[in-house]
C-alpha positions in Angstrom: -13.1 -13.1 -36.4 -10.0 -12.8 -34.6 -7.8 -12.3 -37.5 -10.1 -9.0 -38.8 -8.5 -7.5 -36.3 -5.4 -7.0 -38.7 -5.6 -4.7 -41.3 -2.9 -5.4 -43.8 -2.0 -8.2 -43.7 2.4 -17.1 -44.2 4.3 -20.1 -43.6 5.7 -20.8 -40.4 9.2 -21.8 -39.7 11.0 -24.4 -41.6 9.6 -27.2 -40.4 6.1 -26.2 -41.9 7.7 -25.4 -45.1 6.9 -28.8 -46.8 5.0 -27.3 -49.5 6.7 -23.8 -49.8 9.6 -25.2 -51.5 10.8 -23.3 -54.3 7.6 -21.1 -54.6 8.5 -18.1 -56.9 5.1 -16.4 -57.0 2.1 -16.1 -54.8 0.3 -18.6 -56.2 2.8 -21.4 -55.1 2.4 -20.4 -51.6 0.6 -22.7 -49.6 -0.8 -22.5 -45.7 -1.8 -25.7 -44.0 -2.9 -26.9 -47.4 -4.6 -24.0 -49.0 -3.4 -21.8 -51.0 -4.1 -18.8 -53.3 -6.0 -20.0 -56.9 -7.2 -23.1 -55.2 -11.3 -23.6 -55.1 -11.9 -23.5 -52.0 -14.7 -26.2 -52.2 -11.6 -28.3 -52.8 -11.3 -27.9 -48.9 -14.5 -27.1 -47.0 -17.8 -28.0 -48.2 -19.9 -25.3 -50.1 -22.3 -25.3 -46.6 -19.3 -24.9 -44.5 -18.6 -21.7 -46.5 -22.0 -20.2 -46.6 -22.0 -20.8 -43.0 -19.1 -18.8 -41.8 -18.9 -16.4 -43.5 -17.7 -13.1 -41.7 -20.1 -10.2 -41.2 -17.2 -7.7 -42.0 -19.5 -5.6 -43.9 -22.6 -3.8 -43.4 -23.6 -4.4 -47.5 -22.5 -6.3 -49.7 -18.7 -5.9 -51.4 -16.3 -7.1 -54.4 -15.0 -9.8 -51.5 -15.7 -11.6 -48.4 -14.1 -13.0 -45.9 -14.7 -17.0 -44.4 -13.3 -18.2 -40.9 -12.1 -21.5 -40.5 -9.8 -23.5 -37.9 -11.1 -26.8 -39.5 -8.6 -29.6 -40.1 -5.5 -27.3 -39.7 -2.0 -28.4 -38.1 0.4 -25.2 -37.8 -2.3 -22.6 -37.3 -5.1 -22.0 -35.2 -7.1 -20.3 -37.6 -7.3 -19.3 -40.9 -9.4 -16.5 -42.6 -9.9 -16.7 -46.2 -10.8 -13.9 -49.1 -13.3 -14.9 -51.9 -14.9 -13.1 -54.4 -18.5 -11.9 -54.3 -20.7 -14.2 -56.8 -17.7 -16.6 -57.8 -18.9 -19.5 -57.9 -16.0 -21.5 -58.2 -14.7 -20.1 -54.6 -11.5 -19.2 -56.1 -9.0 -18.4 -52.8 -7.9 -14.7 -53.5 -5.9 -14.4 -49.7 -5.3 -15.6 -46.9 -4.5 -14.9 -43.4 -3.3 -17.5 -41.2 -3.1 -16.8 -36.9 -1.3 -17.9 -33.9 -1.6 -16.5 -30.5 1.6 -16.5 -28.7 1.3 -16.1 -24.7 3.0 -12.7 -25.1 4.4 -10.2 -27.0 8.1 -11.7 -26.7 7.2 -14.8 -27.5 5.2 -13.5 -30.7 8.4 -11.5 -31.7 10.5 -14.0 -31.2 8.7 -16.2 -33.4 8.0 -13.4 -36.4 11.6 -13.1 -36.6 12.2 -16.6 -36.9 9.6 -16.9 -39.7 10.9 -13.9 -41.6 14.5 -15.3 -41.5 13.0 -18.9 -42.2 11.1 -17.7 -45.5 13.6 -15.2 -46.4 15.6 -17.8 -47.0 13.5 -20.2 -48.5 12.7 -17.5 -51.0 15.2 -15.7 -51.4 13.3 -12.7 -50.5 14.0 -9.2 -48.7 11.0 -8.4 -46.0 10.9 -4.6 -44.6 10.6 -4.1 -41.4 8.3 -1.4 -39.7 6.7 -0.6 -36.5 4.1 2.4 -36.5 0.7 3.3 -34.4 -1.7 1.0 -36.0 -4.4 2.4 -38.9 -7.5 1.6 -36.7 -6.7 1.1 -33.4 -4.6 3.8 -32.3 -3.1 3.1 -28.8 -2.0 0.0 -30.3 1.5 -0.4 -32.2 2.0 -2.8 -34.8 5.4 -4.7 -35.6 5.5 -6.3 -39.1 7.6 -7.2 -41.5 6.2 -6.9 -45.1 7.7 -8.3 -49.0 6.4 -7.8 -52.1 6.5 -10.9 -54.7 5.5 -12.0 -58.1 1.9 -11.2 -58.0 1.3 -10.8 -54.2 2.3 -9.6 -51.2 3.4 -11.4 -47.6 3.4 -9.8 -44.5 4.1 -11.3 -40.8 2.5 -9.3 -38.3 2.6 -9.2 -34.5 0.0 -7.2 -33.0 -0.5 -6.8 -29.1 -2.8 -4.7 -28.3 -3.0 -1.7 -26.3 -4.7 -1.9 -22.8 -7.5 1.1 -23.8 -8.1 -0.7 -27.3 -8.7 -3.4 -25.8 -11.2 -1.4 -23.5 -12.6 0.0 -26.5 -12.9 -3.3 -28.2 -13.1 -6.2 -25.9 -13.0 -8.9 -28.4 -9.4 -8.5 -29.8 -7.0 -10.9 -29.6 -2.9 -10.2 -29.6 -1.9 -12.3 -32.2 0.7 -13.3 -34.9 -0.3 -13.5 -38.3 0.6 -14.6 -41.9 -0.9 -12.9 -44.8 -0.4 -14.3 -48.0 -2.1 -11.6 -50.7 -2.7 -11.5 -54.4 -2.2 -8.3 -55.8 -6.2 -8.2 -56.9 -7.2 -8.3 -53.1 -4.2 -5.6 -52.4 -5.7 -3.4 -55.1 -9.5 -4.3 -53.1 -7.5 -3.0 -50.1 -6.3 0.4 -51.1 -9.6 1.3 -52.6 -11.3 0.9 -49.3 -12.5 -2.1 -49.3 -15.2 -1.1 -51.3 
């Protein structure tokens, strides 16, 4: 649940780039092994996924979201969009975490991962900093890219003392999001 906490929302630094080699598209992408097109079942067992599934939403919607921190080695956690009534658990994002002891540390390490995948890629990332959508004492530092049928963002997120008041259960945190543009799209139309 930790990662929920992020609204919009990959790789770490170099050294965790052993798959990301020459990706050119979304779909190339990878995260401790998963990555975006991949049946998930591939991964965790179908029970596994029926059995953490995130109770995000009140009713059900187009997607859902499972948690995981099973079998990973650069991140702590891992949450993981699939698609209501898809059988084949078809990964449509992800969002990866790491929870740095404070917020230098965590931008210290975001701008080490945007340089490291800039490179790799050959991508631009923008930078912005803004009063976050939801919580709104809290201020959120990201850098974002568009790609060939996705979207990346790096986000470090420290929350504010009276959000955290308000929600006791947050967690600062720094987090990849790897996106297709489908879940994007599920995104900007609420979520619905």
């Amino acid at each position: 649940m930790k990662l929920f906490n992020l609204i919009f929302l990959l790789i770490f630094n170099l050294l965790c780039f052993n798959n990301l080699t020459n990706a050119t598209v979304v779909a190339d992408l990878e995260i401790d092994g998963y990555s975006i097109g991949q049946k998930l079942t591939d991964k965790l067992s179908e029970k596994y996924i029926k059995n953490n599934i995130q109770p995000y939403f009140e009713d059900e919607r187009q997607y859902y979201v499972v948690y995981s921190d099973k079998n990973l080695e650069t991140f702590k956690d891992l949450e993981i969009y699939l698609k209501t009534n898809d059988t084949n658990y078809t990964i449509k994002s992800l969002n990866a975490g790491l929870y740095p002891d404070n917020l230098d540390d965590c931008l210290k390490k975001q701008n080490q991962i945007v340089s490291d995948i800039s490179k790799e890629l050959n991508i631009q990332f923008n930078k912005s900093s803004g009063k976050h959508s939801y919580y709104k004492n809290t201020i959120n530092r990201s850098y974002d890219a568009v790609i060939d049928g996705g979207y990346i963002s790096v986000e470090c997120l420290y929350f504010d003392k009276k959000d955290k008041k308000l929600y006791p259960n947050l967690a600062d945190n720094l987090a990849i999001h790897v996106m297709s543009n489908e879940i994007v799209k599920w995104f900007e139309s609420g979520y619905k």
